[in-house]
C-alpha positions in Angstrom: -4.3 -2.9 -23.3 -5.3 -5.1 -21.0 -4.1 -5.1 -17.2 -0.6 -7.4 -16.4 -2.0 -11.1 -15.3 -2.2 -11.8 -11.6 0.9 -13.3 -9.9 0.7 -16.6 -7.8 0.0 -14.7 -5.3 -3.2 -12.9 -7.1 -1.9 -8.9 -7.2 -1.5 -7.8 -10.6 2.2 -8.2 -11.8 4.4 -5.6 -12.8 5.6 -5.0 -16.3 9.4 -3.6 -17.3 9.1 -0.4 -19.8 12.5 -0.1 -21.5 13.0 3.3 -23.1 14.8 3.8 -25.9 18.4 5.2 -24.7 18.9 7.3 -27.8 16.8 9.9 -26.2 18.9 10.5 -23.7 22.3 10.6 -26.3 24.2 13.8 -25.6 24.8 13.9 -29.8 21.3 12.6 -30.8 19.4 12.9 -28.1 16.8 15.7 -26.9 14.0 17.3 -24.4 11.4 16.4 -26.4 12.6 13.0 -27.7 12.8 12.5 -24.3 9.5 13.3 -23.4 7.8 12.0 -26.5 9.3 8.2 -25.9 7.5 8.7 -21.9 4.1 9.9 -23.2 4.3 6.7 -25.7 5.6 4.1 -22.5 2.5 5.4 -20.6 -0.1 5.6 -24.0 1.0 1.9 -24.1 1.3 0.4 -21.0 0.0 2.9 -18.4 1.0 4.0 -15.1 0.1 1.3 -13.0 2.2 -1.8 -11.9 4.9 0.0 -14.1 8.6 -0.2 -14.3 10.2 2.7 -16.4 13.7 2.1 -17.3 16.2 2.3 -20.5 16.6 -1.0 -22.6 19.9 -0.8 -22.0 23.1 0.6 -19.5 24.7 3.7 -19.3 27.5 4.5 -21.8 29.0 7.6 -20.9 27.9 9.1 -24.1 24.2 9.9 -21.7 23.5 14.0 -21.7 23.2 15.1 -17.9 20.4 17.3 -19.3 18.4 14.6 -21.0 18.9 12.2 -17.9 17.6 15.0 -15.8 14.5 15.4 -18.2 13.7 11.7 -18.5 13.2 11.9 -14.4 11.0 14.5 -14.6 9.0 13.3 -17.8 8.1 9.9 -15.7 7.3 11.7 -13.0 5.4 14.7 -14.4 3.4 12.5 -17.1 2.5 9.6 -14.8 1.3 12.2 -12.0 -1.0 14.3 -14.1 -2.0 10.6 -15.9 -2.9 9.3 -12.6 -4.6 12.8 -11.6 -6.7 12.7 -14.3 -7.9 9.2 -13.6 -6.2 7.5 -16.3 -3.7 4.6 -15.0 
């Protein structure tokens, strides 16, 4: 994908990531669906300029666990993307 366009003030806007929050479900939810829907956020959009969120609020049906996970999926996956040179 191309980068985001420049902002009026010519530095690359940001663009909003919404995850999916059925990952994070405490009935349908998972590890690795968690860290399946990052590693596709970041195949798509990258690393860079990069806003990772869920498309919508908290429910109180989230699993502690899976929020946990999400966390550390962003952060893990964008570190060793960035690492390796790829942003």
């Amino acid at each position: 994908l191309p980068p985001p366009p420049p902002t009026l003030s010519g530095k690359a806007s940001g663009v909003q990531g919404n995850l999916p929050i059925s990952v994070i479900n405490k009935d349908n939810g998972s590890v690795e669906k968690v860290n399946e829907a990052v590693a596709s956020l970041f195949a798509d959009i990258g690393t860079q300029n990069l806003i990772a969120n869920l498309g919508e609020g908290l429910s109180g049906q989230e699993s502690p666990e899976y929020v946990a996970a999400l966390v550390d999926a962003i952060h893990k996956q964008s570190e060793a993307l960035i690492a390796q040179g790829l942003k």
